[in-house]
C-alpha positions in Angstrom: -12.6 89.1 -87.4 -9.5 87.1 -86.8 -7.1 86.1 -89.8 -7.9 82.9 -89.4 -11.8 83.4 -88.9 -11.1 85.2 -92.4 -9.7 82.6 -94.0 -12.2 80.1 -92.7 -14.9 82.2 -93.8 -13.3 82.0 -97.7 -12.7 78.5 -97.5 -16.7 77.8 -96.8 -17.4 80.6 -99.0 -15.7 78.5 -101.9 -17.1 75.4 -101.0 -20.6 77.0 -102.4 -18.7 76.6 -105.7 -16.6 74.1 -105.7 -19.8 71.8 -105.4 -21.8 73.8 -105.3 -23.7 74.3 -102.0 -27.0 75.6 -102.4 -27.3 75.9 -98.6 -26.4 78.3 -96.7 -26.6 76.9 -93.3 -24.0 74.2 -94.6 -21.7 77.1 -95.8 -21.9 78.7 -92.6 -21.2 75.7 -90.2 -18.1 75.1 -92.6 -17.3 79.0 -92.0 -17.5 78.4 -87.9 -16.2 75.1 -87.2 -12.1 75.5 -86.9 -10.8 72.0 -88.6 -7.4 72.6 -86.9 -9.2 71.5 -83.9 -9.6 68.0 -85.0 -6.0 67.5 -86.4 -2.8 67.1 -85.0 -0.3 69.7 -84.3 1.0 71.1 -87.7 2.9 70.9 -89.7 0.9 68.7 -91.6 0.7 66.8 -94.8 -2.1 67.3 -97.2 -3.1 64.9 -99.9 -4.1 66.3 -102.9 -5.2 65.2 -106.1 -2.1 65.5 -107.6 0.0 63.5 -104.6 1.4 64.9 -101.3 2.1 68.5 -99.7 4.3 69.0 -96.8 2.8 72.4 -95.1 5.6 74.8 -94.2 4.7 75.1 -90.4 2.0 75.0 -88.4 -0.2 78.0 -89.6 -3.8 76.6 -89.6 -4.6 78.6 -93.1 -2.9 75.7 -94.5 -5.5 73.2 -94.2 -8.5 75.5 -95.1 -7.9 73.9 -98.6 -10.2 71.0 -100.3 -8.1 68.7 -99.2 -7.7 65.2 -97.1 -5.5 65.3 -94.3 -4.2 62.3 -92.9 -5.5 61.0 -89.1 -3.8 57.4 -89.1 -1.6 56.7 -91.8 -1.4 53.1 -90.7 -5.3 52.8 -91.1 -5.6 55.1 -94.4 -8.1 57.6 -91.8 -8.1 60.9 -93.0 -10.0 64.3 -91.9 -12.4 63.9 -95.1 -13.1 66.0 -98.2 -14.6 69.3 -97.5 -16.5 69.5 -100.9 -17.7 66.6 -100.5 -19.4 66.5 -97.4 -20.5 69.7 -97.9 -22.9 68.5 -101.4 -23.6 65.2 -98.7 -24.9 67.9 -95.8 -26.7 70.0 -98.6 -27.9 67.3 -99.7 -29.3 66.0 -96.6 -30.9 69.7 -95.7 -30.5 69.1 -92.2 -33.3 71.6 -89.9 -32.8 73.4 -86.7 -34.0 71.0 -83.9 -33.3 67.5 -85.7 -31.6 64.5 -84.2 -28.6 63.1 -86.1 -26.5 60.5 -85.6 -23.4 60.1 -86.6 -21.1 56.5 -87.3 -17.9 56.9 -87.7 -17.0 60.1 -85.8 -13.3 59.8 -86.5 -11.7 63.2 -84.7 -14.9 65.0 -84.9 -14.8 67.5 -87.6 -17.7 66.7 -89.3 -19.7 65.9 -86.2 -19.1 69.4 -85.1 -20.7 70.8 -88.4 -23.7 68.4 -88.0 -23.7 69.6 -84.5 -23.9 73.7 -86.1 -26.6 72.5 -88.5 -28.6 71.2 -86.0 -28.1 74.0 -84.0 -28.5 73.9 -79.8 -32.0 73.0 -79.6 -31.4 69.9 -82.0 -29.1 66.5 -80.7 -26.1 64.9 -82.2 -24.9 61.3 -81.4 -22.0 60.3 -82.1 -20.3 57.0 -82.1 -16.6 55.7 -82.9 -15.0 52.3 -82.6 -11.2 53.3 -82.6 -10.9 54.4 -78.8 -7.9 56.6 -79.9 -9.9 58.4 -82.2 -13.1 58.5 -79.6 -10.8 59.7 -76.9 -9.8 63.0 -79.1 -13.2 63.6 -80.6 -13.9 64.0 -77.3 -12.1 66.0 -75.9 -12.5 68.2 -79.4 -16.2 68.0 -78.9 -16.9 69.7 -75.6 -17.5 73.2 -77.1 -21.0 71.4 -78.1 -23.4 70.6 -75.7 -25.8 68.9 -77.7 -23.5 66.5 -78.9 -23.6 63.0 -77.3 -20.1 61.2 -78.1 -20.1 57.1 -77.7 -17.3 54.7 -77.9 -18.6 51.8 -79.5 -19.6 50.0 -82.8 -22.7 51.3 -84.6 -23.2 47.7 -85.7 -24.3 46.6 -82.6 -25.8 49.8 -80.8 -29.5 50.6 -80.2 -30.7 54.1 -81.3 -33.1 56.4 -80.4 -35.8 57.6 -82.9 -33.9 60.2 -85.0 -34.0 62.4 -88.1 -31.1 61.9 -89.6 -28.4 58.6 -90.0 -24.9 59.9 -91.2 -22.4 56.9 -92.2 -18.8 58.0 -92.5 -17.5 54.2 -93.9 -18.0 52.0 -96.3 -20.2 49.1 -96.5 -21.9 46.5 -98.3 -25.3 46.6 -96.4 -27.0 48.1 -92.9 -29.2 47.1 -90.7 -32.9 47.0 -91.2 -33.1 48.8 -87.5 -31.5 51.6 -88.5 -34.6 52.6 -91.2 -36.8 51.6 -88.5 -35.6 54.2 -86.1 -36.1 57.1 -88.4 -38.6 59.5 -88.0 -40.9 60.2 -90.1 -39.1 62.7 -93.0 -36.3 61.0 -91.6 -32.9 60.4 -94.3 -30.4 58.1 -94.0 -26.9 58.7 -95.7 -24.8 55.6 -96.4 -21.7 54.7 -98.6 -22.5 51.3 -100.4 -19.2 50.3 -101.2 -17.6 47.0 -102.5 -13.9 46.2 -101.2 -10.6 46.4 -103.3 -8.1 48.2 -104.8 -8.0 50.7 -106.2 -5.8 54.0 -108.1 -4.9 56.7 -106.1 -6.4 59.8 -107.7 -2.7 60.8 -108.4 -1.9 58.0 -110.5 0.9 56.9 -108.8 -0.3 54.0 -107.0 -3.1 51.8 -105.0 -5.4 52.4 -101.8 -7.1 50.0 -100.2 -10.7 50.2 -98.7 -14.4 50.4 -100.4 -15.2 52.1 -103.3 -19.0 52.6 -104.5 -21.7 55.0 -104.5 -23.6 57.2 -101.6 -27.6 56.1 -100.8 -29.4 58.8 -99.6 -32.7 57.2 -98.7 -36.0 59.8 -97.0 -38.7 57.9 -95.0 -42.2 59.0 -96.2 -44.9 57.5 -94.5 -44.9 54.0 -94.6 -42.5 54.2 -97.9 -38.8 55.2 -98.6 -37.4 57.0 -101.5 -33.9 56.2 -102.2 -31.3 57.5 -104.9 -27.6 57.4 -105.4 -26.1 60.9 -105.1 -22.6 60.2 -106.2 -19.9 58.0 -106.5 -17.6 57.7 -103.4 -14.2 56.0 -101.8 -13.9 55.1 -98.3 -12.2 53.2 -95.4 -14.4 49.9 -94.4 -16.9 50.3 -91.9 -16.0 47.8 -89.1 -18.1 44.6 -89.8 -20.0 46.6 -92.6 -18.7 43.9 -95.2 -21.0 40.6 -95.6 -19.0 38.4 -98.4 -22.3 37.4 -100.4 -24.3 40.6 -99.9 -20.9 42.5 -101.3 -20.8 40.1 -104.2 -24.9 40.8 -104.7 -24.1 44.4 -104.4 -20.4 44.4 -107.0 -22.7 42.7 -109.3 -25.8 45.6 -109.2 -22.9 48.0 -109.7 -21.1 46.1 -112.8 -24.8 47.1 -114.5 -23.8 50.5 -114.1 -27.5 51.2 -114.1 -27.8 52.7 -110.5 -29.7 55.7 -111.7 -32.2 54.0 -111.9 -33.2 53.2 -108.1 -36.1 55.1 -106.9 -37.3 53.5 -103.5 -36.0 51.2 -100.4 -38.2 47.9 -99.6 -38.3 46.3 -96.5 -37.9 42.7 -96.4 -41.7 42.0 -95.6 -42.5 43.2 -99.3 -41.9 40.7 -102.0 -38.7 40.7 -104.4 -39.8 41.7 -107.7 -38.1 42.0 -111.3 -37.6 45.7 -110.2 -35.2 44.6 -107.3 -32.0 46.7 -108.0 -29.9 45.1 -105.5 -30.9 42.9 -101.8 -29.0 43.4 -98.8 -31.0 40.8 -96.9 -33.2 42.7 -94.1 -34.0 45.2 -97.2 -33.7 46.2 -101.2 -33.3 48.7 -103.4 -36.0 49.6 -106.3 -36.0 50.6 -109.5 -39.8 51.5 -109.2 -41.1 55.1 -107.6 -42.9 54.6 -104.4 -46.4 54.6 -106.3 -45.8 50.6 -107.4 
């Protein structure tokens, strides 16, 4: 084993803490993938939670750190936190064979990890609206066969039936079609996030972009189960804000009640007093799947 493979290896390793991962498929896609990949040429600056780190030189055990590192400055893009997509996979308990598809690929990292997960019998799409960034996934993506990269707006394309929807932006709502493509069992993992500014997590100033909570909704049957997993901050999904849904949706949050939600309605069932929050083609419920 390599340094590096070493170090990579203790980086996943502490992720199982850090969150902690119960899974330990997730740990080990985290163990396999190298995130240099996906970056820039070193050195690099790291954003912590305490403010900014300048990396010495271009030794990749830098970055195998819980840390963000920065993809566009211009665009606040970064390479993602590592603990947290590691309690979202876990959460999502991805199975050998699934389809998956991923919005807002970015450079690929985390597509690459779906993509382990999955494993080579299973089918990863991919889709990202920045060409720059699509051109680089890529090329950083040809080690994996089963991944299916498209440049293009998640908004607007058609998908296949699939197990698993995978968001990497904020928004305010999504559309109805994307529920209806999942396959039975099938989850669907989105930010619902509500635009502004807000503190760093340093203190020292502002970021722009969507800041909310992560829906992780499971078809079952005819029915979906939804729940909040955590809170979350991230960029703006690309047409993913609707001015009076958002409002609706800053509104449901202000009640700081979101534990409560227990299923997703379609629009064909009736709005009742347990209707959490209504994103137009569908809502969120405060009652279980039973009523």
């Amino acid at each position: 084993m390599t340094d590096i493979a070493r170090i990579r290896r203790w980086f996943a390793d502490e992720l199982r803490y850090t969150v902690p991962v119960k899974s330990l498929a997730v740990v080990e896609a985290f163990a396999t993938v190298p995130r240099e990949q996906f970056l820039d040429a070193g050195p690099w600056t790291l954003k912590t939670g305490q403010g900014r780190v300048e990396t010495p030189d271009a030794d990749p055990a830098h970055i195998y750190h819980d840390v963000l590192v920065p993809l566009d400055e211009a665009k606040d893009l970064n390479n993602g936190s590592p603990s947290l997509w590691a309690e979202l996979f876990d959460a999502l308990d991805i199975q050998t064979g699934e389809s998956i598809i991923h919005i807002g690929v970015g450079r690929g990292y985390y597509t690459a990890i779906l993509a382990e997960l999955t494993g080579p019998s299973g089918h990863v799409t991919g889709i990202e609206i920045e060409p720059r960034l699509a051109l680089l996934a890529r090329g950083a993506l040809a080690g994996w066969t089963q991944i299916d990269l498209i440049e293009g707006d998640g908004f607007t394309e058609q998908f296949d039936p699939c197990d698993v929807i995978v968001l990497s932006a904020g928004v305010s709502h999504f559309p109805a079609r994307w529920l209806n493509a999942l396959k039975p069992n099938g989850r669907i993992m989105v930010p619902l996030t509500v635009d502004g500014e807000w503190p760093t997590p340093d203190g020292t100033g502002t970021w722009r972009g969507g800041f909310g909570k992560i829906l992780l909704a499971t078809k079952r049957d005819q029915s979906i189960s939804a729940r909040f997993v955590r809170q979350c901050g991230f960029v703006n999904c690309v047409g993913g804000h609707a001015l009076e849904i958002e409002d609706r949706l800053r509104q449901s949050f202000q009640r700081d009640d979101a534990y409560k939600i227990k299923s997703l309605r379609q629009s064909d069932e009736a709005r009742n007093d347990s209707c959490w929050f209504d994103a137009g083609g569908w809502w969120l419920s405060s009652r279980d799947l039973a009523h």
